[in-house]
NUFI-453396 format. One record per residue (C-alpha): residue in three letters; z, y, x. Coordinates in pm, whole numbers. Layout:
<rs>
[r "ALA", [Z, Y, X]]
...
</rs>
This chain:
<rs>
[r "UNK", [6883, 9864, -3467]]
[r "UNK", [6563, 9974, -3642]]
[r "UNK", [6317, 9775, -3808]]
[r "UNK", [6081, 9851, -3550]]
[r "UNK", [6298, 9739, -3282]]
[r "UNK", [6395, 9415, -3472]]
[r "UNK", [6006, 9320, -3495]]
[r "UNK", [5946, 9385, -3141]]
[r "UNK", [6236, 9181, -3017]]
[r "UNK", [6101, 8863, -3224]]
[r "UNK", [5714, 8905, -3095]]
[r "UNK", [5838, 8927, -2743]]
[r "UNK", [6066, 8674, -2798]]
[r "UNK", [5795, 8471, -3007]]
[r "UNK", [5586, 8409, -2737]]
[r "UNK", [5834, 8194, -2488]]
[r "UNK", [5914, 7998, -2778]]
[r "UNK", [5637, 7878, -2933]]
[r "UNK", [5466, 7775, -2580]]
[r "UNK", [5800, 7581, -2492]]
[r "UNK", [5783, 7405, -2808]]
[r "UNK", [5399, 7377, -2787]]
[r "UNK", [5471, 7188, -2462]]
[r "UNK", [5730, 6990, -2564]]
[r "UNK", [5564, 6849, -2844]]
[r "UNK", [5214, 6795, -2623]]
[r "UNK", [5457, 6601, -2393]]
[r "UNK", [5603, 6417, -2665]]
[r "UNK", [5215, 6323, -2803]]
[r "UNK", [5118, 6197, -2491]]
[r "UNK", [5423, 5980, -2436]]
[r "UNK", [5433, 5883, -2781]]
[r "UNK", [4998, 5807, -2782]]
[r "UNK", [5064, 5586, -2444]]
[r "UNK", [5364, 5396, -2598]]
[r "UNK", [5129, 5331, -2921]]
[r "UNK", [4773, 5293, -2735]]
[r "UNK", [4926, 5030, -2487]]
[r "UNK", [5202, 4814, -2662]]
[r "UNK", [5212, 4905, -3010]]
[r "UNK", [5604, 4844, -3136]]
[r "UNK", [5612, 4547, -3392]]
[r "UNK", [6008, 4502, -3400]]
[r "UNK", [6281, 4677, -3600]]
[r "UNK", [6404, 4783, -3237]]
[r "UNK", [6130, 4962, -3086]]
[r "UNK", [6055, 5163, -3418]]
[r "UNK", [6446, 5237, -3398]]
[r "UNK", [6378, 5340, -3033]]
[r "UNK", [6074, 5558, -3067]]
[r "UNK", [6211, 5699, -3400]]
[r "UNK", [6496, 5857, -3229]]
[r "UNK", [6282, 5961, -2918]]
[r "UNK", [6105, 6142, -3167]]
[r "UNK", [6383, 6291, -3391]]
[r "UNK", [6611, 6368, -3107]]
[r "UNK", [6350, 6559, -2924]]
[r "UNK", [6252, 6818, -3172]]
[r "UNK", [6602, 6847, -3341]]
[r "UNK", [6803, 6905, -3005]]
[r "UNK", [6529, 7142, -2917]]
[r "UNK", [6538, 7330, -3186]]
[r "UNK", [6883, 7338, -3208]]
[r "UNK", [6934, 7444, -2857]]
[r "UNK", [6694, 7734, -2941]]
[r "UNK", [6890, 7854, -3201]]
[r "UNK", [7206, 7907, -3007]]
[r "UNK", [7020, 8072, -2752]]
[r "UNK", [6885, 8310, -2985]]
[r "UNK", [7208, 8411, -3127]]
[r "UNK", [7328, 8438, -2788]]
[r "UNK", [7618, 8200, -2761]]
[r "UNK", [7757, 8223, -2375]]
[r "UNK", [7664, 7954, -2178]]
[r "UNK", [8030, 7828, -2079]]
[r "UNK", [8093, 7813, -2517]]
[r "UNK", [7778, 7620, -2571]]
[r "UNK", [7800, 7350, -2269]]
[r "UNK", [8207, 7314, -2351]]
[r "UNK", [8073, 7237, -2695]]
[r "UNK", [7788, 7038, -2622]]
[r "UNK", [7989, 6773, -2356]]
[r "UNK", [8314, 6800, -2616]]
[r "UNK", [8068, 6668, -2894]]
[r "UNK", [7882, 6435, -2678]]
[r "UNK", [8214, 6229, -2580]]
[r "UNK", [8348, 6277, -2912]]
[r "UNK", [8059, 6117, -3048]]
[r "UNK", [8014, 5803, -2791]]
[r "UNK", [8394, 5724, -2892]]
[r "UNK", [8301, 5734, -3256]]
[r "UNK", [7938, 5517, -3217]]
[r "UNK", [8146, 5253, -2941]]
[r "UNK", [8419, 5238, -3281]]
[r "UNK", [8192, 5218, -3548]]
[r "UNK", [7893, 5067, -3361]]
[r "UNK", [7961, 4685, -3441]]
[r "UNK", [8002, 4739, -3767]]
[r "UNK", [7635, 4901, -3779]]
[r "UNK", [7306, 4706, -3783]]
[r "UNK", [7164, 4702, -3434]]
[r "UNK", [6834, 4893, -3499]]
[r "UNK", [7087, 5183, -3618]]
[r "UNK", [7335, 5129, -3366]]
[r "UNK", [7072, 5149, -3106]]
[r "UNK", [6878, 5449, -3282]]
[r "UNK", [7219, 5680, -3231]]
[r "UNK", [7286, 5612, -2891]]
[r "UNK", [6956, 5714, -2781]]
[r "UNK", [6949, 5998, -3080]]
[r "UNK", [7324, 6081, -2909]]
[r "UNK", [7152, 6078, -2542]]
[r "UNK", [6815, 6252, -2560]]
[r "UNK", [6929, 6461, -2802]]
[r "UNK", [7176, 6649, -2578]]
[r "UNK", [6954, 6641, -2290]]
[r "UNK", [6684, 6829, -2538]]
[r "UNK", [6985, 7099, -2686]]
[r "UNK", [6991, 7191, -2329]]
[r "UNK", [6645, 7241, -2227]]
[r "UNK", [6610, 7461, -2557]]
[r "UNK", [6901, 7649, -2517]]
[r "UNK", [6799, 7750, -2149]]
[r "UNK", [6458, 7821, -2223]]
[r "UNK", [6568, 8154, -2336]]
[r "UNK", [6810, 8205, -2094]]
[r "UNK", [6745, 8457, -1828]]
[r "UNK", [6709, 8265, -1462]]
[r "UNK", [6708, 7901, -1617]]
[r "UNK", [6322, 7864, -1700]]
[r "UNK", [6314, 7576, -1488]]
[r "UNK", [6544, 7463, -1549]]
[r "UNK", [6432, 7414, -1930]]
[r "UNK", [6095, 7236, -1806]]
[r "UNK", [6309, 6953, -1723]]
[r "UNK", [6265, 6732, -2103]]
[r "UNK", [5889, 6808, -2076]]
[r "UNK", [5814, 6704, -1738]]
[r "UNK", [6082, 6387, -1906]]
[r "UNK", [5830, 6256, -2115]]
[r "UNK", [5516, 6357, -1935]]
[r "UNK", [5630, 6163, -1648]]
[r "UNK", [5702, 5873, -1914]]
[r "UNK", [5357, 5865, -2033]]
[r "UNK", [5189, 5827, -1688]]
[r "UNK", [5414, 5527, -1650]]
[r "UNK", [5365, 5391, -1915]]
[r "UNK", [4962, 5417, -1876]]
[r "UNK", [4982, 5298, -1508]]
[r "UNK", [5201, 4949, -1611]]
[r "UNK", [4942, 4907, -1894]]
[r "UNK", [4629, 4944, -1691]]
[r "UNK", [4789, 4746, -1385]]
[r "UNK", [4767, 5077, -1132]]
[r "UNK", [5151, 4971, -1078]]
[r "UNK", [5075, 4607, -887]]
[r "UNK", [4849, 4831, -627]]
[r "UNK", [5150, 5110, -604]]
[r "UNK", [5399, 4867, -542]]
[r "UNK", [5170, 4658, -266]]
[r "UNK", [5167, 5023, -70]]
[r "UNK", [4861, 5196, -261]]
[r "UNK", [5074, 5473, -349]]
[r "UNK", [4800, 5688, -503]]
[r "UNK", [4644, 5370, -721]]
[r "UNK", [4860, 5484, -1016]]
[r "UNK", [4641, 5805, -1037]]
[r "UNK", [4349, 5758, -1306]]
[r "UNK", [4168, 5948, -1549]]
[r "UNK", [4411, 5946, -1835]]
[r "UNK", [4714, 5991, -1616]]
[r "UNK", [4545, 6304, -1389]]
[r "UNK", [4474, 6463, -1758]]
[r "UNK", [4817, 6399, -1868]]
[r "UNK", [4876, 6569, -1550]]
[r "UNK", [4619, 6879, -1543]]
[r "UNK", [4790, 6923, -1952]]
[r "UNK", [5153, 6924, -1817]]
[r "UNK", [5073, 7151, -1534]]
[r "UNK", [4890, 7385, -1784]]
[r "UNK", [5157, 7379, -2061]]
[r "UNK", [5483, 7464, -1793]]
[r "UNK", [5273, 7745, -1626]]
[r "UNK", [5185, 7880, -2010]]
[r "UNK", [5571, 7904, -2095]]
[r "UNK", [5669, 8024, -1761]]
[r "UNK", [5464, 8327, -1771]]
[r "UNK", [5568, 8384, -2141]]
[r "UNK", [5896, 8341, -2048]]
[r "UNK", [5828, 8578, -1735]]
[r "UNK", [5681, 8864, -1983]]
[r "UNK", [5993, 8823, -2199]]
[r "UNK", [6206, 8922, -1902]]
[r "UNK", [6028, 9238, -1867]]
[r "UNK", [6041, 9331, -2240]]
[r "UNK", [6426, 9291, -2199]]
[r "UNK", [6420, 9447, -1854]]
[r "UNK", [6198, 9762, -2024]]
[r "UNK", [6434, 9815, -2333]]
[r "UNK", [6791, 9787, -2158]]
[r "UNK", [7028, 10045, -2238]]
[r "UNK", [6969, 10124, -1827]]
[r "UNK", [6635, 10148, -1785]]
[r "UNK", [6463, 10464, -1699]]
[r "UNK", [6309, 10703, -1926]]
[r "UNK", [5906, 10650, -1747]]
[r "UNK", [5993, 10267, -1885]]
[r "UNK", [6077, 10352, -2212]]
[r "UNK", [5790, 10533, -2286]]
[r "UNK", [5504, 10256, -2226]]
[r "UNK", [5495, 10132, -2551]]
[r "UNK", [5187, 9854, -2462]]
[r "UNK", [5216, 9556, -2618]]
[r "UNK", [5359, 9269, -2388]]
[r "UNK", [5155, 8929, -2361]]
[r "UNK", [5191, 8669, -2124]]
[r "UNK", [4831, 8707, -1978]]
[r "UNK", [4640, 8980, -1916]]
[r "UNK", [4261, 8982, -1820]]
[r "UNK", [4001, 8776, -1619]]
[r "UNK", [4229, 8812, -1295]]
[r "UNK", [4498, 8680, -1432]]
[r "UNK", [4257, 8379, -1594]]
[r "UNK", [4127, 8272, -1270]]
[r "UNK", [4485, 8300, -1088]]
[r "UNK", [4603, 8082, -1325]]
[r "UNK", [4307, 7842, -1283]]
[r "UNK", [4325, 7789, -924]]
[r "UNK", [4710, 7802, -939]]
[r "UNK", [4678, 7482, -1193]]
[r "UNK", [4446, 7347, -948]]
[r "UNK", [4688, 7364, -650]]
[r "UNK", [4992, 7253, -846]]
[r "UNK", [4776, 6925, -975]]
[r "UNK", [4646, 6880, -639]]
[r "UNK", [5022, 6901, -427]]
[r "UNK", [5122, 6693, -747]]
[r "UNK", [4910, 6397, -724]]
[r "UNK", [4953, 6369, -339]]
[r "UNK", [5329, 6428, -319]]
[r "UNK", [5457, 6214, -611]]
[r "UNK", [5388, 5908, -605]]
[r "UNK", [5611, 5946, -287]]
[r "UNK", [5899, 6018, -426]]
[r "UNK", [5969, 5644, -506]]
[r "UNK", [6061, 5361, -269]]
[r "UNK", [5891, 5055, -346]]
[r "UNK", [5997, 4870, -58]]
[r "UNK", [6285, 4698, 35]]
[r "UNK", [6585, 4993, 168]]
[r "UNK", [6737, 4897, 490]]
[r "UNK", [7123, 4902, 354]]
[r "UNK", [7343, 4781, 589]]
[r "UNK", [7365, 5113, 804]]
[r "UNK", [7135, 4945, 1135]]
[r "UNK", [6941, 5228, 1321]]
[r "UNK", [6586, 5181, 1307]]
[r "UNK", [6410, 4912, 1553]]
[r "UNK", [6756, 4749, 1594]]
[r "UNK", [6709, 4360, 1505]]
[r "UNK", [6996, 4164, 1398]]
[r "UNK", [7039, 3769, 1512]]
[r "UNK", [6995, 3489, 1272]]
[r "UNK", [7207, 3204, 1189]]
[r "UNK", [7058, 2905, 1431]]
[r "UNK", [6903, 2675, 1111]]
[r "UNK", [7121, 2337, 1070]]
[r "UNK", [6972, 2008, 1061]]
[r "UNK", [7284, 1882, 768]]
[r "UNK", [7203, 1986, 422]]
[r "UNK", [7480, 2174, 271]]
[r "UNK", [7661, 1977, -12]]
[r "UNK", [7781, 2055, -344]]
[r "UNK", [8162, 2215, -335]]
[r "UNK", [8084, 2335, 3]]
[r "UNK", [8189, 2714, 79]]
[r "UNK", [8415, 2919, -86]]
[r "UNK", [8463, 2877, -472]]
[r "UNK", [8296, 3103, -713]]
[r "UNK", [8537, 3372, -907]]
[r "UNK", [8418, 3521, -1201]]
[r "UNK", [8515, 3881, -1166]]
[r "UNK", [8718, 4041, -1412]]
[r "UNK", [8495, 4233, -1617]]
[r "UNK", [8696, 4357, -1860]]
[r "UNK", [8933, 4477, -1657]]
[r "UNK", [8676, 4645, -1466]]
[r "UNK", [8531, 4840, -1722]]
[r "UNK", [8864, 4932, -1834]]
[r "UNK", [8934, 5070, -1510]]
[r "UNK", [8590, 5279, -1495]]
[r "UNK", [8718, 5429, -1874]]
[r "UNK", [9044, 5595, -1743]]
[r "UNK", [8890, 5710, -1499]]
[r "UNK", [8589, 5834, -1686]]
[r "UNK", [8835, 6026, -1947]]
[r "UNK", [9105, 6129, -1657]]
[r "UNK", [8808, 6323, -1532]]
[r "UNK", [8653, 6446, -1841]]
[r "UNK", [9036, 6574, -1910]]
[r "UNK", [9024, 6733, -1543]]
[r "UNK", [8679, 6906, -1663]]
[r "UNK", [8789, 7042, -2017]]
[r "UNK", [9123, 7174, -1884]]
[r "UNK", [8924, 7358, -1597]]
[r "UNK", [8708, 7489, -1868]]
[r "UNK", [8916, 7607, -2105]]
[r "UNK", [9137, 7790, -1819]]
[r "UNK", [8821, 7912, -1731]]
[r "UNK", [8754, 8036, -2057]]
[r "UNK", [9122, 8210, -2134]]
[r "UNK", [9143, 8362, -1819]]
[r "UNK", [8800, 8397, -1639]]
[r "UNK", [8686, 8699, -1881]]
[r "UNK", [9030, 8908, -1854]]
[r "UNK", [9052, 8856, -1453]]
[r "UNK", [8691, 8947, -1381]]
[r "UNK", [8757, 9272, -1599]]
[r "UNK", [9058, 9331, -1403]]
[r "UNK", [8860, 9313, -1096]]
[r "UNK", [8571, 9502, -1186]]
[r "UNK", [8805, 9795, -1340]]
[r "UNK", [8996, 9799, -986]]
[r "UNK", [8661, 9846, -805]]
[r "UNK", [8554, 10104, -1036]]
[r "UNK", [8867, 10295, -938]]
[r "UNK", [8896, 10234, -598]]
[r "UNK", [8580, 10085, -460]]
[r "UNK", [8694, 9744, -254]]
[r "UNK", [8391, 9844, 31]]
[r "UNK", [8281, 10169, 172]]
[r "UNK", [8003, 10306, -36]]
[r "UNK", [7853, 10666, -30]]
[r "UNK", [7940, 10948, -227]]
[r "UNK", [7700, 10910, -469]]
[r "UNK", [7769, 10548, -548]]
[r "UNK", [8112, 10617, -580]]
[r "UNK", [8031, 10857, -852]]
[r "UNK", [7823, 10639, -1023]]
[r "UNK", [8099, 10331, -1023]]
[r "UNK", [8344, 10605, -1194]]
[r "UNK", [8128, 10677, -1476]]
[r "UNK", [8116, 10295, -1491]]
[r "UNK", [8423, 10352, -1595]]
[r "UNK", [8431, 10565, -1830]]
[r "UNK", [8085, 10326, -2010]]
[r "UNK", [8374, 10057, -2048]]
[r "UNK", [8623, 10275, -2214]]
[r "UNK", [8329, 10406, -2454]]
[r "UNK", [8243, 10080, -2485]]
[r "UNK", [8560, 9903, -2600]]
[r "UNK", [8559, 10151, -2873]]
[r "UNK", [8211, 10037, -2981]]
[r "UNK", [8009, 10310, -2814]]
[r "UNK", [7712, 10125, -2649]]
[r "UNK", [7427, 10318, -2449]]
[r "UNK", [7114, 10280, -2620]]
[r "UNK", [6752, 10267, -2478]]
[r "UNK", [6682, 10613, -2300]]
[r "UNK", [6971, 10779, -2347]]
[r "UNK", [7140, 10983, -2085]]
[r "UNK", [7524, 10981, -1995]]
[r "UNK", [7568, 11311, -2158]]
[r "UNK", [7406, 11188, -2495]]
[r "UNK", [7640, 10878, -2442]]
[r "UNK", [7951, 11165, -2420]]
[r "UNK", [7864, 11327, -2697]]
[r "UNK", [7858, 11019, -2960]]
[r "UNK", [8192, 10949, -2802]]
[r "UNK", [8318, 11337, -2860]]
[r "UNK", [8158, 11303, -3172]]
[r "UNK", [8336, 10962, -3329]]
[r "UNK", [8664, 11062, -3171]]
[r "UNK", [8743, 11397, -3243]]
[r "UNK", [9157, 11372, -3242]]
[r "UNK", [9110, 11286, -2866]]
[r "UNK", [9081, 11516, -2597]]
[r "UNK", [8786, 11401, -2421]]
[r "UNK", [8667, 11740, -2268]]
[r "UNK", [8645, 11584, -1917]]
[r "UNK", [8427, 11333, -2077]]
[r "UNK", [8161, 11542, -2103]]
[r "UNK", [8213, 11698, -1718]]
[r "UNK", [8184, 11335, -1558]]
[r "UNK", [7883, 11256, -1793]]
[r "UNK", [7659, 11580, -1634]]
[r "UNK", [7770, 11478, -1281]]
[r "UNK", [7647, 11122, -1351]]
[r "UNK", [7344, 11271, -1448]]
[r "UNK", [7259, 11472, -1173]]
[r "UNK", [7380, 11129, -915]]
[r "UNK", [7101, 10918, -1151]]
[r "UNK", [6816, 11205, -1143]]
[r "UNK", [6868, 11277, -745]]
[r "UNK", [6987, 11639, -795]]
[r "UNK", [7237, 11801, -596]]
[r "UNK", [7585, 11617, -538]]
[r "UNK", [7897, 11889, -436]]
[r "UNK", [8156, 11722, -218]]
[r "UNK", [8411, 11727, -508]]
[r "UNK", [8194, 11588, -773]]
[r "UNK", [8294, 11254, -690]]
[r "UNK", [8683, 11290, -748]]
[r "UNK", [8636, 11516, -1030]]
[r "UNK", [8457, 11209, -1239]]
[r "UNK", [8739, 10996, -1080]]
[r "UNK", [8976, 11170, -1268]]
[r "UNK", [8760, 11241, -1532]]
[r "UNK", [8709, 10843, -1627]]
[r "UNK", [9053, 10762, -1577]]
[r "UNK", [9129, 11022, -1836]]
[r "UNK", [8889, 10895, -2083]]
[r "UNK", [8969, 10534, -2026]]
[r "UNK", [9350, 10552, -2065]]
[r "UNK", [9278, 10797, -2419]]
[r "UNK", [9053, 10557, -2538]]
[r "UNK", [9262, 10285, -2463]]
[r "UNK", [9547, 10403, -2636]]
[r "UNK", [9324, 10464, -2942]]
[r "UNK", [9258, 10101, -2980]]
[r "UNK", [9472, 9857, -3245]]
[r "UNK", [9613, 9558, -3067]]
[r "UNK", [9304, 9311, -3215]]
[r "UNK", [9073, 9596, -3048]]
[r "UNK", [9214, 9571, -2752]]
[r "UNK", [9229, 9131, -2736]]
[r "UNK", [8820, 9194, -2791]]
[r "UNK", [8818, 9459, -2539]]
[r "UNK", [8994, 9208, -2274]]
[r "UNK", [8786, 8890, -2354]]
[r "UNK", [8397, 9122, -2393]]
[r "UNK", [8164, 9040, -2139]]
[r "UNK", [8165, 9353, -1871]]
</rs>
């Protein structure tokens, strides 16, 4: 990769995450300001408490971040990630008593939020889980409107049935800021997509040669569609949310609605002391010892499922995908059927560490392969790479073309697959297809 190439993939990818950490921290401000502004913390505890808030936020973010960016798979990191989590609650419920309590209570909630933050990082580089990622900010945004609405007294009015009392200046700006901040790293994240999207090895050549610069907002259009889109958002926001939580009593013991239920007639004799049935303390222990094996039979159950998942889920979805390539498991039309074959023969170039680049056509592809591997015969290579071309330009297909790069692939695969060492071939099995 050329130096060029390396600087444009960190400004495109420099965008997404400095608004997501931008935003995070924001969130963290406000929660932290409305935490200070309305009950200031005066106890060992609640310094512990907002100490590791703090800490575990930007650490597990940034550590989550960093995975992403040196693209660690998904299943590896979230193994990890649980794995450490449990292997660290055993450790803090061993060494915990033995701690003071301001530290004790410090790493649990270091332990907690931290993991919860690792996450959001790691998918706010991950293609389709941008939401997802706004989950820790919208966290502590959500925290510090609470906490402003208990200190002003907005809650007493919510919970009498005033559901939109706990809306006031502060808490519609924290609001109107959160709103701002999610759509900001959104649309960064959206333009990061596309920069991805316009360098792939696949994309066409009428991509490839826009060389604009990529920002996540362009011009005064896009300016005023973002206004009035933070303007609807906060608007459906303030209306729908304070819905979202029952403040009444539930109705719990499964009657339908309007059905009444008949009261005990009230009795004149006052009830005496020792009358009913005696009082057992339940067994707590015992409970909670219960509620641990089952805890860890399941968390066995989960990391057993994931690790089969792991050793076999990459080698059986290449076996599949290989099979279709050959023999297509669905009708498809000739054309498609040609293009699935040279599919094919992309793996088998591809195990031997012959990626397609940016812009490059099959037949360039074919002739870096003919070129690193002389000693094999890979004259049909070159055949199957021309008809791919012509299937991925349009241009005429002949009625044998597509059994001629058939045979073609399943030549170069099988001589490229003998040319590998036995460790070549393990990576081969487990790469992502």
């Amino acid at each position: 990769m050329t130096r060029a190439r390396v600087w444009a993939e960190i400004k495109a990818i420099g965008w997404p995450v400095v608004l997501y950490d931008v935003s995070l921290l924001v969130a963290l401000g406000m929660f932290l300001a409305a935490i200070f502004l309305s009950n200031p913390p005066n106890d060992p505890r609640d310094w512990a408490v907002v100490l590791a808030i703090a800490v575990s936020t930007l650490v597990g973010s940034t550590f989550g971040q960093a995975v992403s960016v040196l693209r660690v798979r998904s299943t590896l990191f979230f193994v990890g990630l649980t794995v450490s989590f449990w292997v660290c609650t055993y450790l803090l419920v061993q060494v915990g008593p033995m701690l003071p309590p301001e530290v004790a209570l410090g790493l649990r909630i270091l332990l907690f939020i931290g993991s919860i933050m690792a996450a959001g990082g790691f998918w706010s580089l991950r293609a389709n889980r941008s939401m997802a990622a706004t989950w820790p900010i919208l966290m502590l945004s959500t925290g510090a409107i609470i906490v402003i609405a208990e200190n002003r007294g907005d809650t007493v009015a919510w919970f009498a049935g005033n559901k939109h009392a706990i809306w006031s200046g502060l808490t519609i700006i924290v609001l109107v800021v959160t709103v701002v901040l999610q759509l900001g790293f959104l649309a960064a994240r959206e333009s990061h997509r596309v920069h991805r999207w316009r360098t792939a090895p696949v994309a066409t050549e009428i991509v490839n040669e826009r060389r604009d610069p990529i920002r996540p907002l362009r011009g005064c259009g896009t300016f005023v569609l973002l206004v009035g889109l933070v303007a609807f958002l906060t608007f459906t926001s303030a209306v729908v949310a304070p819905y979202l939580w029952r403040t009444g009593k539930g109705d719990r013991d499964g009657r339908n609605p309007g059905e009444t239920v008949e009261q005990p007639e009230p009795s004149d004799t006052k009830p005496q002391p020792g009358d009913g049935p005696p009082f057992e303390m339940p067994d707590v222990t015992e409970s909670m010892k219960r509620g641990v094996q089952a805890t860890c039979a399941l968390f066995t159950l989960v990391v057993l499922a994931l690790l089969g998942l792991v050793a076999f889920g990459l080698p059986l979805r290449r076996q599949v995908l290989l099979q279709h390539l050959r023999n297509p498991m669905w009708p498809v039309p000739p054309s498609r059927r040609a293009h699935l074959h040279w599919r094919l023969a992309e793996i088998a170039l591809g195990d031997a560490g012959i990626h397609r680049q940016p812009g490059e056509t099959a037949l360039d592809v074919a002739r870096r392969g003919l070129a690193a591997h002389p000693e094999l015969n890979l004259e049909a290579l070159e055949t199957a790479a021309r008809i791919a071309d012509r299937v991925a330009y349009g241009y005429a297909l002949e009625p044998s073309d597509p059994d001629m790069i058939g045979r073609a692939a399943e030549m170069t695969y099988h001589a490229m697959w003998e040319s590998l060492s036995e460790w070549e071939r393990l990576k081969a099995t487990y790469r992502m297809l």
